[in-house]
PASEBA-1860 file (N, C-alpha, C; in nm, 3 decimals):
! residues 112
1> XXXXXXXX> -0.164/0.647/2.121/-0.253/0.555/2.049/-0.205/0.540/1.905 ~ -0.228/0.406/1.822/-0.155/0.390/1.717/-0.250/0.422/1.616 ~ -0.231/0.464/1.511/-0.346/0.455/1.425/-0.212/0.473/1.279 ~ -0.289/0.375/1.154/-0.259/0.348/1.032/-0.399/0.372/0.963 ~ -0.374/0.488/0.898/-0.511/0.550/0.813/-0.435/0.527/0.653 ~ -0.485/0.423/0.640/-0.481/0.447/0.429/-0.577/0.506/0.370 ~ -0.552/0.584/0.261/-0.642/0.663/0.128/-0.567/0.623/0.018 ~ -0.669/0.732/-0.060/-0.623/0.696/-0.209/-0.694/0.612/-0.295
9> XXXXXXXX> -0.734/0.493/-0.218/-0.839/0.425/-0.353/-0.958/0.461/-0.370 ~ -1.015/0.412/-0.527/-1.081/0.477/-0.600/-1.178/0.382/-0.691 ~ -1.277/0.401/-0.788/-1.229/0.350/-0.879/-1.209/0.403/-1.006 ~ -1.111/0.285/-1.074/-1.026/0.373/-1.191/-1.058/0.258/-1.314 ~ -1.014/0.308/-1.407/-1.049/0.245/-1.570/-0.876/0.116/-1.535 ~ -0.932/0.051/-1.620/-0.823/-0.070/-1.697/-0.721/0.015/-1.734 ~ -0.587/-0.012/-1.739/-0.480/0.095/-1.757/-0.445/0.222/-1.655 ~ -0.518/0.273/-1.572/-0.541/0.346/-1.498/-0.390/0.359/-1.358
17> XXXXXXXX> -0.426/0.513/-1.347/-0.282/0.466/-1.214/-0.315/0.507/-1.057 ~ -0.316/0.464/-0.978/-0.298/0.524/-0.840/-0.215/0.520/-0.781 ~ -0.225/0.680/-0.671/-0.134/0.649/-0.535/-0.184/0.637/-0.404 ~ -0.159/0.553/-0.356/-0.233/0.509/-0.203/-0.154/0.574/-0.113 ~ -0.205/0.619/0.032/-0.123/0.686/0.096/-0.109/0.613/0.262 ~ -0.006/0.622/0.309/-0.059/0.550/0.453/0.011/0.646/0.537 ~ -0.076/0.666/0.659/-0.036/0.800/0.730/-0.002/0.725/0.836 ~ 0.082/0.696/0.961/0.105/0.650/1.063/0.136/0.722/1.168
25> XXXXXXXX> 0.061/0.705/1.319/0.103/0.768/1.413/0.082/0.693/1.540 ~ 0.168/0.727/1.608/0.163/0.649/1.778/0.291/0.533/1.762 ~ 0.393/0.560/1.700/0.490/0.472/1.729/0.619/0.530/1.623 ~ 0.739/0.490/1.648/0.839/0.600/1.562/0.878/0.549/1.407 ~ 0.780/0.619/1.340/0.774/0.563/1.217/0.899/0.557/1.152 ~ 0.979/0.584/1.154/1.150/0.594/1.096/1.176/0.435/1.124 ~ 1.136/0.375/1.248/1.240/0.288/1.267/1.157/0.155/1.236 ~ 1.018/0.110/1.155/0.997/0.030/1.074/0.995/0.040/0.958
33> XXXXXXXX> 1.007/-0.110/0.943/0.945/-0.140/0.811/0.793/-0.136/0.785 ~ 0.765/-0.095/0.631/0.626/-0.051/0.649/0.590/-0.146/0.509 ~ 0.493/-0.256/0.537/0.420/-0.317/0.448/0.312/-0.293/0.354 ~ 0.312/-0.268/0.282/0.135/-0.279/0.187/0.118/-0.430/0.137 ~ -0.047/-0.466/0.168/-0.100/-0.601/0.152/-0.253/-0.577/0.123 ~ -0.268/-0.677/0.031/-0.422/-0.645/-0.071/-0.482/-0.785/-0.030 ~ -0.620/-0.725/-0.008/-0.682/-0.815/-0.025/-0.836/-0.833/-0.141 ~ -0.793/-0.952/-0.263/-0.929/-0.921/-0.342/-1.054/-0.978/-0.279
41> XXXXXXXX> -1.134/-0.995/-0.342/-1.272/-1.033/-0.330/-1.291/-1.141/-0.314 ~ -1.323/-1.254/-0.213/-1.315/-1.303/-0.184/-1.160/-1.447/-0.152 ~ -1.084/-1.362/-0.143/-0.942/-1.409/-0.116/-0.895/-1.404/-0.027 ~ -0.792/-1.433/0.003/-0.733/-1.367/0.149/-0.595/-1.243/0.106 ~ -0.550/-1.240/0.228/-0.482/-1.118/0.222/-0.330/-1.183/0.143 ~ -0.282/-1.070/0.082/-0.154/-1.132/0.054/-0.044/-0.961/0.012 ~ 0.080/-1.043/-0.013/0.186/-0.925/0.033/0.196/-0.880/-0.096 ~ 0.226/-0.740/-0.088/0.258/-0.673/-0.233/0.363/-0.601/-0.224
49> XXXXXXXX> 0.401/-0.553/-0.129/0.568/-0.444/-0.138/0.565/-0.384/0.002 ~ 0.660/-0.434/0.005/0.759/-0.377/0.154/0.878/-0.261/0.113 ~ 0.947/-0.153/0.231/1.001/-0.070/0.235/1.044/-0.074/0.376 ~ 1.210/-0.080/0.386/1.281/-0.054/0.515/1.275/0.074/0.574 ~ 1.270/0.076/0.682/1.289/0.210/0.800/1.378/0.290/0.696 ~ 1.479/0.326/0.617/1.527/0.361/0.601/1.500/0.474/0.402 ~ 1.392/0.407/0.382/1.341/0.406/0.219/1.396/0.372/0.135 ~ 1.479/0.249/0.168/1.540/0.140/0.053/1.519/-0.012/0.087
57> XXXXXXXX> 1.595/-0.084/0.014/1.523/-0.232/0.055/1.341/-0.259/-0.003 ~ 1.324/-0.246/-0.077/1.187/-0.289/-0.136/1.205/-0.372/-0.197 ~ 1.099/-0.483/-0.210/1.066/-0.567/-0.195/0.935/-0.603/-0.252 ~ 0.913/-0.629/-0.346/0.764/-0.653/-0.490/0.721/-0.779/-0.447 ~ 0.609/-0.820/-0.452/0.560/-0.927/-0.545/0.579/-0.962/-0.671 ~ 0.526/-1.087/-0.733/0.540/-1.070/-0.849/0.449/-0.972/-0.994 ~ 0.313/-0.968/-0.903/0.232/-0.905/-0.959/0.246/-0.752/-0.958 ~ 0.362/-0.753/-0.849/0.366/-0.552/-0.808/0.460/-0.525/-0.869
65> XXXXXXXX> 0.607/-0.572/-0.904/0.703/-0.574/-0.990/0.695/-0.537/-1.123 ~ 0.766/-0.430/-1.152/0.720/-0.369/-1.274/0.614/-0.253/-1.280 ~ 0.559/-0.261/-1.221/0.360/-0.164/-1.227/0.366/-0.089/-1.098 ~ 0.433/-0.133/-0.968/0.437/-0.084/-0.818/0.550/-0.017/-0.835 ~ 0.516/0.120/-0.725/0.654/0.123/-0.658/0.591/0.211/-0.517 ~ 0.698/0.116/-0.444/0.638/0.135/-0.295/0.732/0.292/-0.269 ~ 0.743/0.379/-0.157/0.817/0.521/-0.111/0.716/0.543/0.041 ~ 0.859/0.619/0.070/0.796/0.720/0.225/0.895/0.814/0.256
73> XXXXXXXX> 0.820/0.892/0.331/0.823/1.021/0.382/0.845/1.012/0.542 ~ 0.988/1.017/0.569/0.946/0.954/0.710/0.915/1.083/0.825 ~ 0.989/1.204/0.766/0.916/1.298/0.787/0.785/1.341/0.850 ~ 0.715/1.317/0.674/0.526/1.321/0.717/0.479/1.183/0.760 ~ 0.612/1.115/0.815/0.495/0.980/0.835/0.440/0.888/0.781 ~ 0.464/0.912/0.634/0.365/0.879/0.535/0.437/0.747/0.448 ~ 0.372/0.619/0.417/0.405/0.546/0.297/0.338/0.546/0.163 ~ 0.373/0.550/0.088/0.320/0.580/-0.078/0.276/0.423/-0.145
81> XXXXXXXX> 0.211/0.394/-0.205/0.208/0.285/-0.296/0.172/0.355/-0.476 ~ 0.276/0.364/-0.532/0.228/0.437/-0.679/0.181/0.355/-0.778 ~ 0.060/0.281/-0.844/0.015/0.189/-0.855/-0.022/0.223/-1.030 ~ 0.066/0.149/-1.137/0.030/0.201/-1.272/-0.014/0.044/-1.355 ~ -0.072/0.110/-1.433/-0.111/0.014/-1.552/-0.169/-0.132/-1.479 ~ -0.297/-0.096/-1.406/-0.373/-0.115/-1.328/-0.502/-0.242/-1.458 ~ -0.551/-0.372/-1.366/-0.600/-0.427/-1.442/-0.672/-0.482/-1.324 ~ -0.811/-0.550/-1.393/-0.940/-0.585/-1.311/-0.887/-0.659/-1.180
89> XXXXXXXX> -0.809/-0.769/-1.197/-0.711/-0.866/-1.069/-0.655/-0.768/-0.984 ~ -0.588/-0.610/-0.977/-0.553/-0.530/-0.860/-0.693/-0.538/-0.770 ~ -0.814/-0.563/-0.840/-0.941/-0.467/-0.745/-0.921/-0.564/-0.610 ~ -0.914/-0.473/-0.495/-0.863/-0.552/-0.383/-0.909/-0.406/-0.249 ~ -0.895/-0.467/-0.123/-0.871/-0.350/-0.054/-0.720/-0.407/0.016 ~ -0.670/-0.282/0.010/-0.483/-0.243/0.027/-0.483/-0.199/0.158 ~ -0.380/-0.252/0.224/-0.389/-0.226/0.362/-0.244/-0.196/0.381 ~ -0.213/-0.102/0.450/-0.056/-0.038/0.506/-0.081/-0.150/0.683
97> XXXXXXXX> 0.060/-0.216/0.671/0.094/-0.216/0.801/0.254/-0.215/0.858 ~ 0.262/-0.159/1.008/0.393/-0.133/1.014/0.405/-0.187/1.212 ~ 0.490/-0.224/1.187/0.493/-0.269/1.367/0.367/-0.310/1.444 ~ 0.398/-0.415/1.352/0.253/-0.516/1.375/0.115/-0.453/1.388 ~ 0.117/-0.332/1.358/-0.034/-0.288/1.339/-0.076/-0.251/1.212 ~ -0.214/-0.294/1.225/-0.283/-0.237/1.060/-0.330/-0.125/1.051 ~ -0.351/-0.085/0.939/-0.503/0.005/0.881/-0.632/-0.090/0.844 ~ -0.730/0.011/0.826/-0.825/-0.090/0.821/-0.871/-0.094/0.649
105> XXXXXXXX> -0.810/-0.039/0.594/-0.773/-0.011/0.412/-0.831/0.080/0.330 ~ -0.792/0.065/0.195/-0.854/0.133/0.120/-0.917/0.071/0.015 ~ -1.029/0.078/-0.077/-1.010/0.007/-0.162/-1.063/0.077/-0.326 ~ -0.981/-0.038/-0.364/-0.921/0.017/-0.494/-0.999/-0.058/-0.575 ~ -1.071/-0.082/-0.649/-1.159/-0.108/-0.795/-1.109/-0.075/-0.910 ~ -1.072/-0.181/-1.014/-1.030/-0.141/-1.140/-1.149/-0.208/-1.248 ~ -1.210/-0.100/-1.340/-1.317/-0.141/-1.412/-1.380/-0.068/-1.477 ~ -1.405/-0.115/-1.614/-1.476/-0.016/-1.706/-1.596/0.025/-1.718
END
């Protein structure tokens, strides 16, 4: 059975940093690519940073560029999103997906 469990969000102050975590199991996590995608408040979903099977090849938005940096552990399974200098427009819920399956997210609030 597949399951994509994200953590990590919170909420945090203006300037503020997080790391989101995505745990994956039921399929061989080494050999995708693993997406993170936000969705704000009343928006739709959209892409923020990708990472190859391999933990190179990333791939920003423009808004994640600079402030993001995507990583994994293929090991534990795990994809990272390290999320700095954080402003009210991140507040979204962040969703890990990898071989066409989702998580069901986390979400992240930025606000004073």
């Amino acid at each position: 059975q597949v399951q994509i469990v994200e953590s990590g969000g919170r909420l945090v102050q203006p300037g503020g940093s997080l790391r989101l975590s995505c745990v994956v199991s039921g399929f061989p996590f080494n050999e995708y690519t693993i997406t993170w995608f936000r969705q704000p408040p009343g928006k739709g979903r959209e892409f923020v940073s990708s990472i190859l099977p391999t933990g190179g090849g990333a791939v920003y938005s423009d808004f994640a560029s600079g402030r993001f940096t995507i990583s994994r552990d293929n090991v534990k399974r795990t994809a990272y999103l390290q999320m700095n200098n954080l402003n009210s427009e991140d507040t979204a819920v962040y969703y890990c997906r990898g071989n066409e399956y989702w998580g069901l997210g986390t979400q992240v609030t930025v606000s004073s």
